[in-house]
N, C-alpha and C positions, 0 to 999 in steps of 0.2 A: 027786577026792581030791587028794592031794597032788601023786600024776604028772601031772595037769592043770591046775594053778597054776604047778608047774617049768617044764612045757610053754610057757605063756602069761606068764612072768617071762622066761622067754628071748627068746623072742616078741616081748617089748617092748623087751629092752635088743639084738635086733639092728635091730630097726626105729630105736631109737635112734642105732645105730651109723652105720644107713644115711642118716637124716634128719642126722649129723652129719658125714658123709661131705658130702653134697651144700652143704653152707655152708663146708667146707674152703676155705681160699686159695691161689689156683697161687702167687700173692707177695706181699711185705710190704715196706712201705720203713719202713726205718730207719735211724740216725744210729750212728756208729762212737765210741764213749769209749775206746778204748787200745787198743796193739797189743800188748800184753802176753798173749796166746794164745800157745801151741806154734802151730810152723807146722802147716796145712793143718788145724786147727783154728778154730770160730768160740764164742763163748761168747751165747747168746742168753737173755732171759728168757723164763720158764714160759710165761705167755702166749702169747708168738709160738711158741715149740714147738706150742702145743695149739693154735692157730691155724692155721698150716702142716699141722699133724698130723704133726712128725716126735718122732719117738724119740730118746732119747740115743745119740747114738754115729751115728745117720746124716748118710747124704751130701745136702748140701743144695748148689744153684749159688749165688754169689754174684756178683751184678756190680753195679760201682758208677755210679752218676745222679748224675747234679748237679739236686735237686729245687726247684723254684719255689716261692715263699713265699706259703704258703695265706692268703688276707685272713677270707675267710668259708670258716664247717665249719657245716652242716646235718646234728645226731645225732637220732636217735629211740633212746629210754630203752626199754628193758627191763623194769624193773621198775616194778611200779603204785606205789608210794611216792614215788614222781618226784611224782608232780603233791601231794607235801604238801611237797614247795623252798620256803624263804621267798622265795629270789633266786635263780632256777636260773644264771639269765646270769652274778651273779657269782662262784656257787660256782665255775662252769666256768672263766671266767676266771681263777680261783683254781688252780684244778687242772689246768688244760692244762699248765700250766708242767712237769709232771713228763714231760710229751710233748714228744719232739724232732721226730718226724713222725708224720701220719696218712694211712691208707689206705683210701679207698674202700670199704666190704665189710668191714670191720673194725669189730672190737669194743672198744672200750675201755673200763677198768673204775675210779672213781671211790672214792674210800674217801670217806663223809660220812655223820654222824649214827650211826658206829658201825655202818657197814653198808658194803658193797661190791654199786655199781648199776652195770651193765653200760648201757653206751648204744654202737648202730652206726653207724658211721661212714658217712652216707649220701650227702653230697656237700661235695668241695671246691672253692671257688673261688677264684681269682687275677685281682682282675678283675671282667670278663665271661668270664672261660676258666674253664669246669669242667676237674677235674685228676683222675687218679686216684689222686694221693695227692700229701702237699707237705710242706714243711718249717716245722713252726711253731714253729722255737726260737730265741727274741728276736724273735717277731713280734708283731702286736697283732690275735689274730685274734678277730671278732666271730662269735658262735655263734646259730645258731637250731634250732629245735626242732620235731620233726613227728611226730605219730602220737602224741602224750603220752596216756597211760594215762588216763582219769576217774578222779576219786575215788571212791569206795566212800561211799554215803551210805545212811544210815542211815533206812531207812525206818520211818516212825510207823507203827504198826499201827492197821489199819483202824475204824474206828467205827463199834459196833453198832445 
């Protein structure tokens, strides 16, 4: 009945919790726009909160890198709609720009076509130097793609 659907809705959103727990990031690099914060304060976007998994108002370390300028980022897309891109290469070139850095293990989220695609940040290069994260802002960084979703096709139905 109903106590065993509440039972197994919980069920799900801790196993959710737990399977979101385990892709949690110990760190994120990114690019500093003002110091117009209170002291002892940092102002971050939504994302990288929900990324880190912190809360409003918690204590988070900060220290500062001086990050390498990533040439190539290898993302794998999220979402199956990825593979109906007329030009994936240069939407992304189009869009990275709104990225100052990327991170290894990170997710980052793309607005196109009226839609918001998640793709993870699965390697950067500088180089021959894989990096665990780098600075791609005023760089010219080439993008490749792996693990891209099939399309969805439409099968004919069988003939009798």
């Amino acid at each position: 009945g109903g106590l065993d659907e509440a039972a197994t809705a919980a069920k799900k959103r801790a196993a959710g919790r737990r399977e979101s727990e385990k892709r949690a990031l110990d760190y994120l690099y990114c690019h500093l726009l003002d110091w117009q914060a209170p002291r002892n304060y940092v102002f971050v976007p939504r994302w990288m909160m929900e990324a880190l998994r912190l809360g409003p108002r918690e204590v988070a370390e900060l220290t500062w890198v001086r990050l390498a300028e990533g040439a190539q980022v290898t993302l794998k897309p999220k979402t199956p709609d990825f593979s109906s891109w007329a030009n994936p290469q240069a939407v992304m070139e189009s869009e990275l720009k709104y990225y100052s850095s990327l991170t290894v293990g990170s997710t980052i989220v793309i607005h196109y076509k009226g839609k918001d695609h998640a793709l993870e940040v699965r390697k950067v290069m500088s180089g021959e130097r894989q990096l665990d994260g780098a600075n791609i802002q005023d760089v010219n960084v080439a993008v490749d793609f792996e693990g891209v979703p099939e399309k969805k096709s439409k099968k004919a139905p069988p003939r009798s």
